[in-house]
C-alpha positions, -999 to +999 in steps of 0.1 A: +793-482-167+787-453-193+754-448-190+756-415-220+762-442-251+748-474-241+766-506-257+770-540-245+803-545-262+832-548-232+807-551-206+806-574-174+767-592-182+754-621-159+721-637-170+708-653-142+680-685-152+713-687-182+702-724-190+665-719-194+648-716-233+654-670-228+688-674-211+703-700-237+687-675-263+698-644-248+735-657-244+734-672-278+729-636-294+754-623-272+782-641-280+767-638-321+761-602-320+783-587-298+814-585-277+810-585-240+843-587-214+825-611-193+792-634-201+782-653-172+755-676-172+741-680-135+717-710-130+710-736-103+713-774-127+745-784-129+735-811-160+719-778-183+753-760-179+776-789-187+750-799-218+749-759-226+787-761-223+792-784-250+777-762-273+793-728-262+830-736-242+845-713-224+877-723-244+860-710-275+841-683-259+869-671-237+844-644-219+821-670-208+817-681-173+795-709-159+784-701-125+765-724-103+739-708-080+707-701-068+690-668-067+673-681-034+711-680-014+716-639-015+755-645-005+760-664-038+737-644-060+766-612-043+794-633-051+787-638-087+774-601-089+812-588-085+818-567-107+796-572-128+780-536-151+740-556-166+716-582-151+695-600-172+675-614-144+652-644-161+653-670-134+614-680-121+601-708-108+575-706-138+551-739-139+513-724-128+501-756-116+535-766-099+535-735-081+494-735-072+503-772-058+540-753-039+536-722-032+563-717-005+587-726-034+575-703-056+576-674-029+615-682-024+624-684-063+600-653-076+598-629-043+628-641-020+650-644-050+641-611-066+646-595-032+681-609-033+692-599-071+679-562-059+704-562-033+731-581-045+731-550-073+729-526-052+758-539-030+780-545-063+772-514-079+755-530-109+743-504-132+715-518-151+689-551-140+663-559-160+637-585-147+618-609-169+582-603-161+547-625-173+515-612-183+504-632-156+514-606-134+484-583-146+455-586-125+468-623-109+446-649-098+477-676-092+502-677-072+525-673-103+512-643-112+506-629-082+545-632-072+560-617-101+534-587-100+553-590-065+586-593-081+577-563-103+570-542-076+603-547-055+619-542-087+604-509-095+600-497-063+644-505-060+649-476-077+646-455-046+667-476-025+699-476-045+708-441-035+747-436-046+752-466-055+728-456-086+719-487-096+690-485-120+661-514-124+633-520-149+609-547-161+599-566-192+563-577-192+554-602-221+529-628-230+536-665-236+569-676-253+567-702-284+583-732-284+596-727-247+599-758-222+564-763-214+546-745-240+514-760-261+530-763-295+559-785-288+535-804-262+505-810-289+537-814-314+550-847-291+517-856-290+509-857-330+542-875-332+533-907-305+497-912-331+477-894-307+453-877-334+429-858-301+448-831-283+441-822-251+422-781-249+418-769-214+389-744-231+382-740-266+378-700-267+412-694-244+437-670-263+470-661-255+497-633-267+526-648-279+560-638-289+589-659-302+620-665-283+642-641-310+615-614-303+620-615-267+658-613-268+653-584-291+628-563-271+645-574-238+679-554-251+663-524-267+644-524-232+676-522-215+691-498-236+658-471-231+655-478-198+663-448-170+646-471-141+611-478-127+598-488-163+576-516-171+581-523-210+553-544-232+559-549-265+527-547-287+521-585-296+498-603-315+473-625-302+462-663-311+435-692-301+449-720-289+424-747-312+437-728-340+467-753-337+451-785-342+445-781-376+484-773-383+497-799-359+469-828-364+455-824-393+420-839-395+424-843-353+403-831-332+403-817-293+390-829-263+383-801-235+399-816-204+388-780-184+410-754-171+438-760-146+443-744-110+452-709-116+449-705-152+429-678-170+407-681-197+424-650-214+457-629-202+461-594-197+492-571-199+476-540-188+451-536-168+425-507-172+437-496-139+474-490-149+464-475-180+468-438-169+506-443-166+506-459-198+527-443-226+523-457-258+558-458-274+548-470-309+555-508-313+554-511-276+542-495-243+555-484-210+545-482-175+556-452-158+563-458-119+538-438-102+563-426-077+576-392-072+614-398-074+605-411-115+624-389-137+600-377-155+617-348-174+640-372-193+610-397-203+591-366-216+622-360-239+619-395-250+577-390-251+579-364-276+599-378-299+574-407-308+554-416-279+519-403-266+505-405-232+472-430-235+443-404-233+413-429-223+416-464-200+416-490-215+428-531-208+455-545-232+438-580-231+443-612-250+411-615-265+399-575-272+436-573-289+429-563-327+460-582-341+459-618-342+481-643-359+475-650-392+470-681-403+503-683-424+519-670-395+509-695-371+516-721-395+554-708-398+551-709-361+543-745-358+568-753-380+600-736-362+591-753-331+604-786-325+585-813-307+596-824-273 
């Protein structure tokens, strides 16, 4: 891959999670905006990829490829790395409560599964894997969390294991995506549409960052176009309370607080105060630096001094201390782009 003058046009990219809410996204703006040789779209549910299918064929979109597969079996996450150049990596077992509830399943999809996309790079000479991380990896207290911090970790830390093969890995850290399979607008949306006029509030001062699926696409492919390897990117995001939806979804409804479920937070975190001393703040987002010594620090200082500046003071980049919040025109064109389901 030439790694001098990045572009994604005639290059090999597999998106693994390719039939989730980001990988339908993320393959839907590639195929839009650009011109790879190979798309493949890696996922585990046979029904998503025939439905996904129908919308993008391979007999219109002659570089796509549907590949069935689980990033828990490392032989066929190898086999479907062949020669491929970019990993999108976005596949997580995700559900907090499902995975407080499972946790050996969520250890094979988040840690066992990350452990085998670093490999199966390495092995296949991949030159650039970015990993779709959470906020909820910042300072865990559920098992989701705490296994992509773990994910983030082997990710970074794969950076001085590829060794010839120079396969370089970095990290996307966001906070929660609207309108996504599971998210609270599209679940209080169903719920305003079946008459129910009192939506359910786990805790009426909980906030939350939130980014739209577009943003996330956008941030995750400027991410991988910066990246050298060992980064942690965060895009600066605005922040919102969830009760400030039931007005826009139901109006004159109320909320009935049903208390907070196993392993979630009252407010999220992206950085903590004690990663803040590698933070560099880029501008309209910040990065991580690896704290290890093989970094390559003399090309990030280029990058530094061209519009960056190291954070002087610790701080935490937290939910409900952010100082941008959604307006309440924003929010509103929020709810409306998000479809009940």
């Amino acid at each position: 891959m030439n790694t001098e003058k990045f572009n994604l046009d005639g290059q090999s990219i597999l998106v693994t999670g390719g039939t989730g809410s980001f990988g339908q996204k993320m393959v839907e703006h590639l195929l839009s905006h650009h011109k790879p040789r190979r798309l493949v779209v890696f996922s585990r549910d046979e029904l998503k990829q025939y439905e996904m299918a129908q919308r993008y064929s391979e007999s219109e979109y002659p570089c796509l490829r549907y590949f069935i597969g689980d990033v828990r079996d490392g032989k066929r996450v190898s086999r479907a790395f062949a020669g491929v150049d970019i990993v999108i990596h976005a596949a997580a077992m995700k559900h907090i409560t499902a995975a407080e509830y499972n946790p050996t399943e969520c250890i094979a999809t988040n840690v066992l599964g990350a452990e085998n996309v670093i490999d199966a790079a390495i092995e296949n000479d991949v030159g650039r894997v970015i990993a779709l991380s959470t906020d909820k990896a910042a300072n865990p207290i559920n098992l989701y969390g705490a296994t992509k911090l773990c994910s983030d970790k082997l990710f970074v830390a794969a950076n001085n294991l590829a060794g010839k093969h120079q396969t370089h890995f970095s990290v996307v850290r966001y906070g929660n995506v609207v309108g996504s399979r599971g998210s609270v607008i599209p679940l209080f949306k169903q719920l305003a549409a079946n008459g129910q006029r009192i939506l359910p509030v786990t805790h009426p001062e909980m906030s939350r960052f939130v980014i739209t699926l577009d943003q996330g696409v956008s941030f995750v492919l400027g991410s991988l176009e910066q990246m050298l390897g060992g980064e942690i990117f965060i895009p600066k995001l605005p922040s919102m309370k969830v009760i400030d939806l039931i007005p826009l979804i139901a109006p004159g409804g109320g909320y009935d607080v049903i208390g907070i479920r196993p392993g979630e937070k009252l407010h999220e975190v992206m950085i903590p105060g004690e990663e803040s001393r590698n933070c560099i703040d880029m501008g309209d987002h910040y990065v991580l630096q690896p704290p290890h010594h093989w970094w390559n620090m003399s090309k990030f200082v280029e990058r530094v001094k061209e519009r960056g500046k190291p954070i002087e003071t610790a701080f935490e980049y937290a939910s409900n201390t952010n100082n941008w919040w959604v307006s309440g025109d924003e929010l509103s064109a929020l709810v409306q782009a998000v479809a009940a389901r």
